[in-house]
C-alpha positions as CSV (number, residue, x, y, z in Angstrom):
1,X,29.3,-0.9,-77.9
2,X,30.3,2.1,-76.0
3,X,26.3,3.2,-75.1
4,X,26.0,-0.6,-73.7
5,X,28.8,-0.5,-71.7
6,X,27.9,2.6,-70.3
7,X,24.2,1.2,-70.2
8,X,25.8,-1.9,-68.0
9,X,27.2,0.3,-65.5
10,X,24.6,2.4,-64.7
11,X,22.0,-0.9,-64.5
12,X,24.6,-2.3,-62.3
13,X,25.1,0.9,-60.0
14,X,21.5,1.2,-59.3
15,X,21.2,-2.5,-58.8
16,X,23.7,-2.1,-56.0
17,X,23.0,1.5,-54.2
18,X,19.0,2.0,-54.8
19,X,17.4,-1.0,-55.3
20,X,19.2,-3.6,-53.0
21,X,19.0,-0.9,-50.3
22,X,15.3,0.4,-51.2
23,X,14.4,-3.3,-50.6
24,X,15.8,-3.6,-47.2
25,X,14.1,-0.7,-46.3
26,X,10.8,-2.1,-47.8
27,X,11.0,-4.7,-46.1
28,X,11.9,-3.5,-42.8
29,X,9.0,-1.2,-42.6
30,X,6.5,-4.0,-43.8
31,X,7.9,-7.0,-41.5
32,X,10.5,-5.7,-39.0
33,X,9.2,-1.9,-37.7
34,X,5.7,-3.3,-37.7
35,X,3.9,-1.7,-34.9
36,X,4.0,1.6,-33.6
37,X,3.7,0.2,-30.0
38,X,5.5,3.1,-28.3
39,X,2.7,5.3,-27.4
40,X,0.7,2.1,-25.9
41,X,3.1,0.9,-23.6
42,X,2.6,2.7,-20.5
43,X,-1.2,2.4,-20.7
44,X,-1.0,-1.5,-21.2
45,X,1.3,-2.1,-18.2
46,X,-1.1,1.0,-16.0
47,X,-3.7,-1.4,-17.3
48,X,-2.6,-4.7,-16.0
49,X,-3.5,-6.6,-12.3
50,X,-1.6,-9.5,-11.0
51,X,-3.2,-13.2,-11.0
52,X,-1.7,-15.8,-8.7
53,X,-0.7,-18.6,-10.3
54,X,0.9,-22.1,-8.8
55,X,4.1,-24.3,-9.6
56,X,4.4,-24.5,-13.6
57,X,4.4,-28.7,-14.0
58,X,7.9,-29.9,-14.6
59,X,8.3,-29.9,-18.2
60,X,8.6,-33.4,-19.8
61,X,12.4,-34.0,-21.3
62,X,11.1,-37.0,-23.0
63,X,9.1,-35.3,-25.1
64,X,12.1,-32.4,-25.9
65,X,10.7,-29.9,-23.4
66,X,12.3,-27.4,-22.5
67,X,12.7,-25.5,-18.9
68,X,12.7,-22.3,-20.6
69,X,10.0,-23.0,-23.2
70,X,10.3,-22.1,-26.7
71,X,12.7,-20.1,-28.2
72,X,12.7,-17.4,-30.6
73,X,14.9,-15.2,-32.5
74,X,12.9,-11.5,-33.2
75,X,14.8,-9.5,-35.8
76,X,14.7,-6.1,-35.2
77,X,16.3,-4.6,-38.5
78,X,17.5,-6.4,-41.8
79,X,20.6,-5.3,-42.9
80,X,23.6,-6.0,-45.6
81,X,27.0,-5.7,-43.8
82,X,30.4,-5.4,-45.8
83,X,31.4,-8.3,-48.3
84,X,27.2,-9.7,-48.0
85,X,27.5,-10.7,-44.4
86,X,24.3,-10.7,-42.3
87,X,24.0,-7.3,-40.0
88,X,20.9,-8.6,-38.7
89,X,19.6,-7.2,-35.3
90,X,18.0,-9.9,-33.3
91,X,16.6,-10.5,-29.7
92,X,16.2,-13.4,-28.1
93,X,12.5,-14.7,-26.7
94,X,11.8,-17.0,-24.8
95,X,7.9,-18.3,-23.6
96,X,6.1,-21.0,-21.5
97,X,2.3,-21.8,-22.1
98,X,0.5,-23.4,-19.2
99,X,-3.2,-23.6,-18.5
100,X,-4.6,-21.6,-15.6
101,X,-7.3,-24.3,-13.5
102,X,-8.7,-21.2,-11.6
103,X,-9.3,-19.2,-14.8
104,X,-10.0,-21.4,-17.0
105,X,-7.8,-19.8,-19.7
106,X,-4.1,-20.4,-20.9
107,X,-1.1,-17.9,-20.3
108,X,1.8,-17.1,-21.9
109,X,4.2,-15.9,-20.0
110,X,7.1,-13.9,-22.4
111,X,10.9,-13.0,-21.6
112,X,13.1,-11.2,-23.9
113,X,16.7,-11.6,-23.1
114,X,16.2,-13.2,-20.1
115,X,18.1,-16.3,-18.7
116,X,17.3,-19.9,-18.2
117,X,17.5,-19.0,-14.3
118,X,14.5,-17.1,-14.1
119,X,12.2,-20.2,-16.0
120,X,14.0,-22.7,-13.3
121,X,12.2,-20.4,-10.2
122,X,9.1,-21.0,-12.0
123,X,8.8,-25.0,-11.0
124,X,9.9,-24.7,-7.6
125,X,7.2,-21.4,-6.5
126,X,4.4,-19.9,-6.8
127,X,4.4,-16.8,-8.5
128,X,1.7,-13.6,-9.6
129,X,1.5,-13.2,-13.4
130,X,0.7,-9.7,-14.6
131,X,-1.9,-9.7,-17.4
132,X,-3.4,-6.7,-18.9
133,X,-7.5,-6.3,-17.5
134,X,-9.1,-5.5,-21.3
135,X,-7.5,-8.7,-22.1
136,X,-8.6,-11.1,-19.5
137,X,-12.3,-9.6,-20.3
138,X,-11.7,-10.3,-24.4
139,X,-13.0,-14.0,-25.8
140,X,-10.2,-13.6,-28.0
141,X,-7.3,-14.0,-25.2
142,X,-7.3,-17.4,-23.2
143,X,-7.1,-20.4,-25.7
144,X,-4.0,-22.2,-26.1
145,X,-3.9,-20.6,-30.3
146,X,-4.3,-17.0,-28.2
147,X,-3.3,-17.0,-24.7
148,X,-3.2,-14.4,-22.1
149,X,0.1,-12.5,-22.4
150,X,2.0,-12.2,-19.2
151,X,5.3,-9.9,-19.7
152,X,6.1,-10.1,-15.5
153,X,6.9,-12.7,-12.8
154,X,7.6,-12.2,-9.7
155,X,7.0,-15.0,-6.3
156,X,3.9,-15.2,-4.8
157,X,5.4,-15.4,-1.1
158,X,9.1,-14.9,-1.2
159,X,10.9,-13.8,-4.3
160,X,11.4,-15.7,-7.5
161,X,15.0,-16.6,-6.8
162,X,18.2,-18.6,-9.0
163,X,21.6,-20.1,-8.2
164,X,24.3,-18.3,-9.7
165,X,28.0,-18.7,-8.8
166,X,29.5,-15.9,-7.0
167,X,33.0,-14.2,-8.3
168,X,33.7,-12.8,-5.0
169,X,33.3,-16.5,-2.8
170,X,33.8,-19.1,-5.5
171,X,30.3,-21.0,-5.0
172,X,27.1,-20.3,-5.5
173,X,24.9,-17.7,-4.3
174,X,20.9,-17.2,-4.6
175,X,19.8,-13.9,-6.4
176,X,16.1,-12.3,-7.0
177,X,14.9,-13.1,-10.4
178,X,11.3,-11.4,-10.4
179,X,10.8,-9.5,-12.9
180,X,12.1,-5.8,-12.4
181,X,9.8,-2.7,-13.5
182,X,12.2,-2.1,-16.6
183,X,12.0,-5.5,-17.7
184,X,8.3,-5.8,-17.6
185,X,8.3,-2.5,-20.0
186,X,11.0,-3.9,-22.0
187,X,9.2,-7.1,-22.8
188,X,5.8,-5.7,-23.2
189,X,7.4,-3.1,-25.9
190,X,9.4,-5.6,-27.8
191,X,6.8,-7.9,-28.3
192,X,4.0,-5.4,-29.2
193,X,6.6,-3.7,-31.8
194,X,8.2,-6.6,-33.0
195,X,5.9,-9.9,-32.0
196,X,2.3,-9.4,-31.8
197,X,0.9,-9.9,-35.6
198,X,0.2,-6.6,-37.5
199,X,-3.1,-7.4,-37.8
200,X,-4.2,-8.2,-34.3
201,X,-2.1,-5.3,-33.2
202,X,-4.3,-2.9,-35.2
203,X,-7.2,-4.2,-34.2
204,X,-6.8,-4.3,-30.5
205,X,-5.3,-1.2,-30.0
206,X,-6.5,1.0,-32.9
207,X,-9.6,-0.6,-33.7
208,X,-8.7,-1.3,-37.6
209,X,-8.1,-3.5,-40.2
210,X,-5.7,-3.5,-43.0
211,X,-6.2,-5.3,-46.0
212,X,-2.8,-6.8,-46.9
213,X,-2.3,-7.7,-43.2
214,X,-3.6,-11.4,-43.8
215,X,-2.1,-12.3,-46.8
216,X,0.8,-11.3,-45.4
217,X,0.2,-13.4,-42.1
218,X,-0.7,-16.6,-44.1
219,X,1.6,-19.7,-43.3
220,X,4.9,-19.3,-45.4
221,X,4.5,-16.2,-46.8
222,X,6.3,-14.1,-44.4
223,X,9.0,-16.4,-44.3
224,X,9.4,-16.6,-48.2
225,X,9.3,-12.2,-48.5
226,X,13.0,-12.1,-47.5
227,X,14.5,-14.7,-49.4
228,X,12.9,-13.5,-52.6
229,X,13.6,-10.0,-51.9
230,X,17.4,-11.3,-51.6
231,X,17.9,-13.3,-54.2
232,X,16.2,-11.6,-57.0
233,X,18.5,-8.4,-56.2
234,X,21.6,-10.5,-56.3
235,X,20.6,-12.3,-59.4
236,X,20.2,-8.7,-61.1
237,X,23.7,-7.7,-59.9
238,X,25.3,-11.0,-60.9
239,X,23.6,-10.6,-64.7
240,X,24.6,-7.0,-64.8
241,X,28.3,-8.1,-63.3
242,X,29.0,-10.7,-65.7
243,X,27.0,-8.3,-68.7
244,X,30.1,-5.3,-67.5
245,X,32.9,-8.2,-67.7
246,X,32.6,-9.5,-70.9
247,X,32.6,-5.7,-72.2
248,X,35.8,-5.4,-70.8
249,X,37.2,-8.6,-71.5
250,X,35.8,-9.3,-75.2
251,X,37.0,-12.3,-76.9
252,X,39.3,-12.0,-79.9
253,X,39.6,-14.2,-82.6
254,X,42.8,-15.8,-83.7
């Protein structure tokens, strides 16, 4: 009886400091830390010309539209806080898709943590996209399943500009809302680190393929990985948790 107790505790120890944690950190460097963008970054953005684009078309509310475009949550580290509560990292992107009539091709232009301010400049100006050149010259880039990536904004005449109420006057004041240098960088690093598919990332800038990559990339798998790797952990614990209190606590009859 002794030898299973003891048994119990040490299944339910490693349950809760190596495996749960080994998991997390499985599964952060297969789905979170998926790209190792860092040392592609500068030549991607040294590598990019600006294309003039026109007023984006006011987006249809009827048909749930947004001014922003859509919106996504990138997680940037799984983790397990105190008492099981989520210490996810997460960033928030936001992108419009519009077809270009001169090129022929659709862009996606790509914010991370930017405002709803900047997307409203978009309808009333023109603006110049930045879009990397190798792209614009690959078949692969330019259909609305794989548009151009633009990661910068700024206005084609004037700057991009936003209302934004002013502390100082108590109205409202106009500020620039093109995209800055450091935010052009920021974006294009986020989203070739944390966005752009394992398997495209390899082969665009590596020129390799890995096997796994699209069985990982088909439709619901992803999404199913860090439920599993959850739940089967805490089942374990639970088992083990209920095995070590019944040791402790054994029945006795009357």
């Amino acid at each position: 009886m002794a030898f299973l107790k003891n048994m119990g505790i040490i299944g339910y120890i490693i349950g809760a400091v190596v495996i749960l944690p080994l998991l997390l950190v499985v599964y952060n460097f297969l789905f979170i830390n998926k790209n190792d963008a860092k040392k592609y970054v500068t030549s991607y953005i040294e590598n990019s010309t600006e294309v003039l684009s026109l007023k984006l078309p006011k987006p249809d509310l009827l048909a749930n539209e947004s001014y922003s475009g859509v919106s996504k949550m990138i997680d940037t580290k799984i983790a397990s806080k105190y008492m099981g509560r989520d210490g996810t990292q997460r960033s928030r992107m936001n992108y419009k898709i519009f077809f270009h009539d001169s090129l022929k091709k659709y862009i996606q232009i790509t914010m991370i943590n930017v405002n709803g301010g900047f997307w409203g400049s978009l309808y009333d100006n023109s603006f110049l996209v930045k879009i990397n050149k190798d792209d614009l010259i690959n078949p692969f880039y330019g259909t609305k399943e794989h548009p151009l990536l633009a990661f910068s904004a700024r206005g084609a005449d004037t700057p991009l500009t936003a209302v934004r109420a002013s502390k100082e006057t108590g109205g409202a004041v106009k500020i620039n809302v093109d995209t800055s240098p450091d935010q052009y960088e920021y974006n294009v690093s986020m989203y070739l680190t944390y966005v752009m598919p394992k398997s495209e990332f390899k082969k665009r800038f590596e020129g390799v393929s890995l096997w796994y990559t699209p069985f990982l990339e088909i439709k619901g798998v992803k999404d199913s990985v860090p439920f599993i790797m959850i739940i089967v952990p805490l089942i374990f614990l639970i088992y083990f948790g209920v095995r070590l209190y019944k040791m402790n606590h054994p029945r006795h009859s009357s």
